[in-house]
C-alpha positions as CSV (number, residue, x, y, z in Angstrom):
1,X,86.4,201.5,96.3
2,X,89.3,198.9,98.2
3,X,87.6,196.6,101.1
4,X,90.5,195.5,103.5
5,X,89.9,193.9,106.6
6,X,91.0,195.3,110.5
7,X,91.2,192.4,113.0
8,X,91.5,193.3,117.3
9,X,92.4,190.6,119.2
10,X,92.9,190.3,122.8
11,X,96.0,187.9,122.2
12,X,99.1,189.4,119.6
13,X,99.5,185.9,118.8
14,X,96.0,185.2,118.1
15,X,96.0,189.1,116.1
16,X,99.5,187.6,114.1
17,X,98.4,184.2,113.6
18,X,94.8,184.4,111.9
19,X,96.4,187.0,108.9
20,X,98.5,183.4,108.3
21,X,95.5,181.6,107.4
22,X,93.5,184.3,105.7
23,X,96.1,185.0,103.2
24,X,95.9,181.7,102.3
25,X,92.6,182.7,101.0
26,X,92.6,186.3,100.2
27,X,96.5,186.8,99.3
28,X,95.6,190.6,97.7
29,X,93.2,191.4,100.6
30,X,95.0,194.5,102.6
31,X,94.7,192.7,106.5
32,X,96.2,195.1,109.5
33,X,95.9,194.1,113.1
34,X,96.0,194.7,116.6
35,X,96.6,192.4,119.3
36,X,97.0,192.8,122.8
37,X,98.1,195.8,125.1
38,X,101.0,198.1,123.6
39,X,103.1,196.4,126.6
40,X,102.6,193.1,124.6
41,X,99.9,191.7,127.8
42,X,96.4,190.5,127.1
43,X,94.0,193.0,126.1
44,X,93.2,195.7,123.8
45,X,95.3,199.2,122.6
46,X,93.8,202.2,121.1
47,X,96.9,203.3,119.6
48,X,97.3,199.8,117.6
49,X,93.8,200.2,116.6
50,X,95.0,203.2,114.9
51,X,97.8,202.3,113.5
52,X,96.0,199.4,112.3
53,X,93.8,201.8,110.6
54,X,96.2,203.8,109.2
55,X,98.3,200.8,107.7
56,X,95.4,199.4,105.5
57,X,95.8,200.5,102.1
58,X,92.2,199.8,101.3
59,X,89.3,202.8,101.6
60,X,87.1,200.9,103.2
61,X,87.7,198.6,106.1
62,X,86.1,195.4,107.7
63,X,86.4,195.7,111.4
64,X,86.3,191.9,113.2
65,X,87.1,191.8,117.2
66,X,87.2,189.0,119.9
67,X,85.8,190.7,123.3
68,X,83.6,193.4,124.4
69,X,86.4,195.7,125.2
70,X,87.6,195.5,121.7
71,X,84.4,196.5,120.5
72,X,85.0,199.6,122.8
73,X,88.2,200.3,121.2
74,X,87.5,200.3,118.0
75,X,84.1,202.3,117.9
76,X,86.1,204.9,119.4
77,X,89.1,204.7,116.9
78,X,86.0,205.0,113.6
79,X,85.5,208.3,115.3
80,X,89.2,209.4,115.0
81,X,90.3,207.4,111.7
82,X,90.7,208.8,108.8
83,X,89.8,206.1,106.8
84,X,86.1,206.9,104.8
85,X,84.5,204.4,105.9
86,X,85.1,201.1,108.8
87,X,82.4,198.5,109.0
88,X,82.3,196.7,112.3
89,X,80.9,193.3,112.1
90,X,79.6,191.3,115.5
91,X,80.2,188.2,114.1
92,X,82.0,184.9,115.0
93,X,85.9,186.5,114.8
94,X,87.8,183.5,112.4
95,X,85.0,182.6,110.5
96,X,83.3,186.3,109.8
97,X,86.8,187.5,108.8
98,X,87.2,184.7,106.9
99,X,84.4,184.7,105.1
100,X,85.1,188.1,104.7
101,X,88.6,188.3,103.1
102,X,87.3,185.0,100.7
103,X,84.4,187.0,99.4
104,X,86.4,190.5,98.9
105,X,89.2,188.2,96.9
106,X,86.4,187.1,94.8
107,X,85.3,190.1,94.0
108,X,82.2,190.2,95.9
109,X,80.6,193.2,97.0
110,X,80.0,194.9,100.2
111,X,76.1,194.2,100.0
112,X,76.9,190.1,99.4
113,X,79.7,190.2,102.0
114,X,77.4,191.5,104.8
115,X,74.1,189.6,104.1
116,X,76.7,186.5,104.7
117,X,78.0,187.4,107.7
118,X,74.4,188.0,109.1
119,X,74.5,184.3,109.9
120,X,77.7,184.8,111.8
121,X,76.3,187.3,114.1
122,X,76.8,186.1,117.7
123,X,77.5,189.1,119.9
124,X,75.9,192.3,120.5
């Protein structure tokens, strides 16, 4: 089993930019992304979603978002990917993805990687 990590951001620059610092971190994680409307405006795009999905190479993905409406999005893409598995976290976005692609490239498992982000957890 692969863990890669999915990140939805309102802002493509805030979706492109936070894949810079992780791989700084996690260089052999799979991270996919989708930021902002497909017009390129503020906001969220089901499409990229999927296409985020479908990018990762990994069988299992770790699903971090910025805003409610992103949460929308991609509860509704788990139930059309065809990925096995997505995991979507309600932690703080930078730090639970992150802590998330660090752990993965150390090897850590899924069970380790969540009960850490449980301290992260700031939306519902």
């Amino acid at each position: 089993m692969s863990l890669g990590i999915t990140l939805v951001s309102h802002v493509p620059e805030i979706a492109e930019g936070l894949p810079k610092l992780l791989n700084q971190v996690a260089k052999d994680v799979p991270i996919t992304t989708a930021g902002g409307t497909n017009d390129g405006d503020i906001g969220t795009s089901m499409e990229k979603i999927m296409n985020a999905f479908d990018d990762n190479e990994a069988d299992e993905i770790l699903a971090f978002y910025d805003l409610g409406s992103a949460k929308m999005n991609l509860e509704m893409a788990m139930e059309m990917t065809d990925k096995k598995t997505v995991h979507l976290y309600d932690a703080a976005f930078v730090e639970g993805a992150y802590t998330a692609a660090s752990l993965i490239q150390a090897g850590v498992g899924l069970d380790e990687i969540e009960s850490q982000l449980k301290p992260l957890k700031i939306k519902d």
